[in-house]
DOLOKE-763405 format. One line per field, with one value per residue (C-alpha): residue number from 0; y negated, z, x negated; residue in three letters. Coordinates in pm, 1 decimal. Example, Ala and Ser with C-alpha at 12.3 -4.5 7.8 and 13.67 -1.06 7.14 Angstrom:
% residues 2
k = 0	1
c2 = 450.0	106.0
c3 = 780.0	714.0
c1 = -1230.0	-1367.0
r = ALA	SER
% end
This chain:
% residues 217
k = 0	1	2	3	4	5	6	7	8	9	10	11	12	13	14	15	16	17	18	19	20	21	22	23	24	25	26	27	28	29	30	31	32	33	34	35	36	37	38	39	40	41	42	43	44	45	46	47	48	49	50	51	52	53	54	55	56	57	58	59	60	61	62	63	64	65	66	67	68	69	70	71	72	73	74	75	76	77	78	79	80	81	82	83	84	85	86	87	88	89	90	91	92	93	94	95	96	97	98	99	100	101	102	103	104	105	106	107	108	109	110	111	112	113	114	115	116	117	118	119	120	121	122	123	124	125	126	127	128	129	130	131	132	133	134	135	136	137	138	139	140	141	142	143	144	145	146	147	148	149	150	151	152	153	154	155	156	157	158	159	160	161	162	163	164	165	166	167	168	169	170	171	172	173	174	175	176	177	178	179	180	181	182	183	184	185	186	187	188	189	190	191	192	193	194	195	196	197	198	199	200	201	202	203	204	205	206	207	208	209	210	211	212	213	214	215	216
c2 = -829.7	-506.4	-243.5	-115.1	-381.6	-663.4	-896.6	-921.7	-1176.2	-988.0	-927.3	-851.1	-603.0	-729.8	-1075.2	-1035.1	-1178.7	-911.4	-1085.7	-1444.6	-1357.5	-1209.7	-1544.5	-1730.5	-1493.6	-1491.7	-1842.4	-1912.2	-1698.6	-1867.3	-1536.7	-1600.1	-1488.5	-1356.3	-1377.4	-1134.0	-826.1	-800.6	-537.2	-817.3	-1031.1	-1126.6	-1290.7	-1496.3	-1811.3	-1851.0	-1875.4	-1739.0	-1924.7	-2132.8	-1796.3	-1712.2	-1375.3	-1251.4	-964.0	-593.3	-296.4	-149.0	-462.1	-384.5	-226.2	-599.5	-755.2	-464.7	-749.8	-756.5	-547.6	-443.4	-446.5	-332.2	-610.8	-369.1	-337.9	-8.5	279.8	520.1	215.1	174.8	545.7	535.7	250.8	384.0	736.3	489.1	299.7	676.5	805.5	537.9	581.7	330.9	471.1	430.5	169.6	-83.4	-140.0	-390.0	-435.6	-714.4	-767.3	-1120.2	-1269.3	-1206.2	-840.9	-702.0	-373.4	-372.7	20.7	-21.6	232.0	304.0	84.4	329.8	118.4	-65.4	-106.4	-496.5	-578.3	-924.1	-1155.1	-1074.5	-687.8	-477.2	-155.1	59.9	341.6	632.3	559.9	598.9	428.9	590.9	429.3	192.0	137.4	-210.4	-332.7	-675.9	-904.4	-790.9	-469.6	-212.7	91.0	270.9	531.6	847.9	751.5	893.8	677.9	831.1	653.5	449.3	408.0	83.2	-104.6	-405.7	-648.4	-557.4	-183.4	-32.5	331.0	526.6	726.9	991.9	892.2	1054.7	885.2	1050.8	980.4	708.7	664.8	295.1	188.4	-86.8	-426.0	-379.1	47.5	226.4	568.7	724.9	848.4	1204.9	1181.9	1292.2	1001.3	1294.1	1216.0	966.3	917.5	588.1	408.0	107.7	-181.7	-196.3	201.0	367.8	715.9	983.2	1297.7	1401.2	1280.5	1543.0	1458.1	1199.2	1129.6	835.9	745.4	449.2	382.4	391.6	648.1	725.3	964.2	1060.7	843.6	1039.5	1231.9	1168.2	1176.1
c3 = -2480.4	-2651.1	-2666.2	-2839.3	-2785.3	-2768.7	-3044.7	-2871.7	-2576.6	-2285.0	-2000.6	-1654.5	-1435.1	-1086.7	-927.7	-761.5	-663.4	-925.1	-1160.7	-1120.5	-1152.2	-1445.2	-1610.1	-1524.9	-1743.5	-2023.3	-2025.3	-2091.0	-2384.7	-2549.2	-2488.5	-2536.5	-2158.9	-2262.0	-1866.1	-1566.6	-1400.9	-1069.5	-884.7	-632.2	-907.1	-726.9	-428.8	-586.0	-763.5	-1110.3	-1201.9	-1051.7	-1125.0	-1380.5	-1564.6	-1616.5	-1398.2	-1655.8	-1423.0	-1311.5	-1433.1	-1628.0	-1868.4	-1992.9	-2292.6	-2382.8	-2468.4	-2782.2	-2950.5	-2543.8	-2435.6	-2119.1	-1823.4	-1512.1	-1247.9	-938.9	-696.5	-541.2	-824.2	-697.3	-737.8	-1057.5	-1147.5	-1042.3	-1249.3	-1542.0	-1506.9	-1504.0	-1813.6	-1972.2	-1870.8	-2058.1	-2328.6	-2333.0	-2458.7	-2441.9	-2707.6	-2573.2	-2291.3	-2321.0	-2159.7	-1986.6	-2009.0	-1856.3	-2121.1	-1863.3	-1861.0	-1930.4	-2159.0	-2411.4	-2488.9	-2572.6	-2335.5	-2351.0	-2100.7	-2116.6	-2195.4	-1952.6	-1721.7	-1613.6	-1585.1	-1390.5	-1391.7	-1382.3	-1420.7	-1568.5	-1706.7	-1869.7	-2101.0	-2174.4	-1893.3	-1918.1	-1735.4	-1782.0	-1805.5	-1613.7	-1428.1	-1211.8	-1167.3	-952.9	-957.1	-958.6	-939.2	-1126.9	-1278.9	-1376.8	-1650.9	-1697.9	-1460.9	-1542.7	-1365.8	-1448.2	-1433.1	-1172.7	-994.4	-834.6	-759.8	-494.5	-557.4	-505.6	-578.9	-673.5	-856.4	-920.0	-1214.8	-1295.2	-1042.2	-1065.3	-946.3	-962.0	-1029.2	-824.7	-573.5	-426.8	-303.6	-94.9	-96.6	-132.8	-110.6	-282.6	-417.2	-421.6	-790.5	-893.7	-568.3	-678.5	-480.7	-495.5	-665.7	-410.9	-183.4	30.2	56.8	284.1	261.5	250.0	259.2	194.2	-3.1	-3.2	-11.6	-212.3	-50.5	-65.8	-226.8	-41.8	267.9	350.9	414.1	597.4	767.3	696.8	591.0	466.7	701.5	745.5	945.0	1273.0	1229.2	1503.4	1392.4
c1 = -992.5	-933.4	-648.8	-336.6	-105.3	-368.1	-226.0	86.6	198.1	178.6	446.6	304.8	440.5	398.3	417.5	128.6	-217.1	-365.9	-75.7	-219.5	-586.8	-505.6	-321.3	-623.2	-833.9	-541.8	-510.1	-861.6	-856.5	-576.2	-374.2	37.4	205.2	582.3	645.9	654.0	891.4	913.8	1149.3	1209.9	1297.7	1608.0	1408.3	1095.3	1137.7	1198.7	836.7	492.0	153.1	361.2	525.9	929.7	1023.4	1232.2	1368.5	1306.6	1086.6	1345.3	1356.1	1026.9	1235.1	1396.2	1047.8	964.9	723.9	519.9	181.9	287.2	36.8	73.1	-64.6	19.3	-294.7	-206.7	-286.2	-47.3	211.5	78.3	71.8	499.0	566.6	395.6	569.8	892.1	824.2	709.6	1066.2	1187.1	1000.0	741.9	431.3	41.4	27.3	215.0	-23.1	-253.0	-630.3	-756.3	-1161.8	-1259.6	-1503.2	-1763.9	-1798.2	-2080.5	-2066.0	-2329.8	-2268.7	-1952.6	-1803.0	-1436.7	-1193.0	-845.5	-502.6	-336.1	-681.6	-838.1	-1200.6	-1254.5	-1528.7	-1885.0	-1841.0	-2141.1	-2063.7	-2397.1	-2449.5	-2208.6	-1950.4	-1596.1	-1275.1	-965.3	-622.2	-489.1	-796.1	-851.1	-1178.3	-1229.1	-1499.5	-1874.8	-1849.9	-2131.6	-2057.7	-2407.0	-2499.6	-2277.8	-1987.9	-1674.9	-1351.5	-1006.4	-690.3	-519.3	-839.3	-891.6	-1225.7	-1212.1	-1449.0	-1875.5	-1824.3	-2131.9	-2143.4	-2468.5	-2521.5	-2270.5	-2061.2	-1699.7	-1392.6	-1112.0	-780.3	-592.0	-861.2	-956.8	-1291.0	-1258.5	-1525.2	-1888.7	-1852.8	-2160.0	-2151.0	-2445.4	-2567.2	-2398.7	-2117.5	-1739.4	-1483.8	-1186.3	-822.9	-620.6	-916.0	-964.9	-1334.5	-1322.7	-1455.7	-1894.7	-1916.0	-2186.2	-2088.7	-2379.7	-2189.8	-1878.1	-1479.8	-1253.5	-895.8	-657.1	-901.6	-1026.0	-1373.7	-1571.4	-1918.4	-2258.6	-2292.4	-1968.5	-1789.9	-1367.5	-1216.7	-1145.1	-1487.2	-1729.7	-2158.4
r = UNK	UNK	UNK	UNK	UNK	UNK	UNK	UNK	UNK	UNK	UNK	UNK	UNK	UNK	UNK	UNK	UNK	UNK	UNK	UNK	UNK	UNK	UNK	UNK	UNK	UNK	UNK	UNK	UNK	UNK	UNK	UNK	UNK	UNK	UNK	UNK	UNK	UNK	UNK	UNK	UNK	UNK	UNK	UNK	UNK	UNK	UNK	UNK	UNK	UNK	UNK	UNK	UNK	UNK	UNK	UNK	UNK	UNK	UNK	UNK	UNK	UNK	UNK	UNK	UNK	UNK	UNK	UNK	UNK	UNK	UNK	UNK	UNK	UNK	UNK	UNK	UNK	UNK	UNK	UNK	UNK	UNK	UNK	UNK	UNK	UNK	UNK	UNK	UNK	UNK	UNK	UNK	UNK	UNK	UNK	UNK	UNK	UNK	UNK	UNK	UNK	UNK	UNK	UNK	UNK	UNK	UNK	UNK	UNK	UNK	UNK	UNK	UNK	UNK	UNK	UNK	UNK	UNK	UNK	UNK	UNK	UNK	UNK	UNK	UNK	UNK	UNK	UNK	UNK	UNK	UNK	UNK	UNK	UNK	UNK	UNK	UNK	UNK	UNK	UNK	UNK	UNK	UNK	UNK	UNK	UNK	UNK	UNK	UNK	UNK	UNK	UNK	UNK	UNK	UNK	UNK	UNK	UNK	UNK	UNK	UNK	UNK	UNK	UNK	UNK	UNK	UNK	UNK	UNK	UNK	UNK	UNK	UNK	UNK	UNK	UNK	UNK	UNK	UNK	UNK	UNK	UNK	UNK	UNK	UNK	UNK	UNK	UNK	UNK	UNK	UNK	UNK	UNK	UNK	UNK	UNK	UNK	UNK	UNK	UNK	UNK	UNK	UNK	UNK	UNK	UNK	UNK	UNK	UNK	UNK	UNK	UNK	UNK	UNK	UNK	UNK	UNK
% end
């Protein structure tokens, strides 16, 4: 695990399925949990997958000793709560980053603060994933791709080379982007996809190939 605020327990944002999957890789490292906040706070029980809910959001500022990470699977939810925590003055290094021991990144390419890379991911030369990115299980992301923040990667993904993903944009299970192909800023990729041609901002896209939803062949 690497990051800022990676010496520190950490305190999860989210009670969420993202939220436990992310204990279990924590836990095997030996990695101190200071608890979670939930918005909802008031209506789950007292822990989640054996961790304290300590409260809302807006308590992230009572835990100053915590790396913060944001365990919200949505990235534009994830984008809102971050501009939250900015407002109140939480900056970049308190975010920690989550890399299962699994991951493969021999090049050493950069993983942004605040972003989680689950098992068996396999990340090559000279790529780069922004901030707060979430990448699930087995996914591949290939020579040159550049992923910017708040993206989110379902399990399976597959990215050719210098692939761009833009910023909040989720690619549902087992999409493939075809090598050079820009996934535009908000865009939607379902779920086994097959991207040969660029998506324009804030669509989303399905099929094989990969068309807009609503667009006939």
């Amino acid at each position: 695990m690497t990051g800022g605020a990676d010496s520190a327990p950490v305190l999860l944002v989210g009670a969420s399925g993202l939220a436990r999957e992310v204990l279990a890789v924590l836990r095997e490292a030996g990695r101190p949990v200071a608890g979670i906040l939930d918005d909802r706070h008031a209506d789950l029980p007292s822990q989640v997958g054996g961790v304290r809910v300590l409260g809302g959001t807006d308590d992230a500022g009572e835990y100053p000793g915590a790396g913060l990470l944001l365990c919200i699977g949505p990235g534009r939810g994830r984008a809102a709560v971050r501009e939250r925590l900015a407002a109140a003055g939480v900056g970049d290094g308190r975010f920690a980053t989550v890399v299962d021991p699994s991951v493969r990144n021999p090049a050493g390419c950069p993983v942004g603060a605040g972003s989680i890379l689950l098992a068996g991911v396999t990340v090559t030369a000279d790529a780069v994933l922004g901030q707060h990115v979430v990448v699930m299980p087995g996914v591949t992301v290939t020579h040159d791709c550049v992923v910017e923040d708040f993206v989110t990667f379902a399990a399976g993904v597959s990215l050719g080379g210098g692939v761009r993903v833009r910023r909040g944009a989720y690619l549902g299970m087992n999409a493939s982007v075809r090598p050079g192909v820009i996934v535009g800023a908000g865009a939607t990729v379902g779920m086994g996809a097959v991207v040969l041609t660029d998506v324009p901002d804030g669509q989303t896209w399905a099929g094989v190939p990969a068309r807009q939803l609503g667009e006939h062949p």
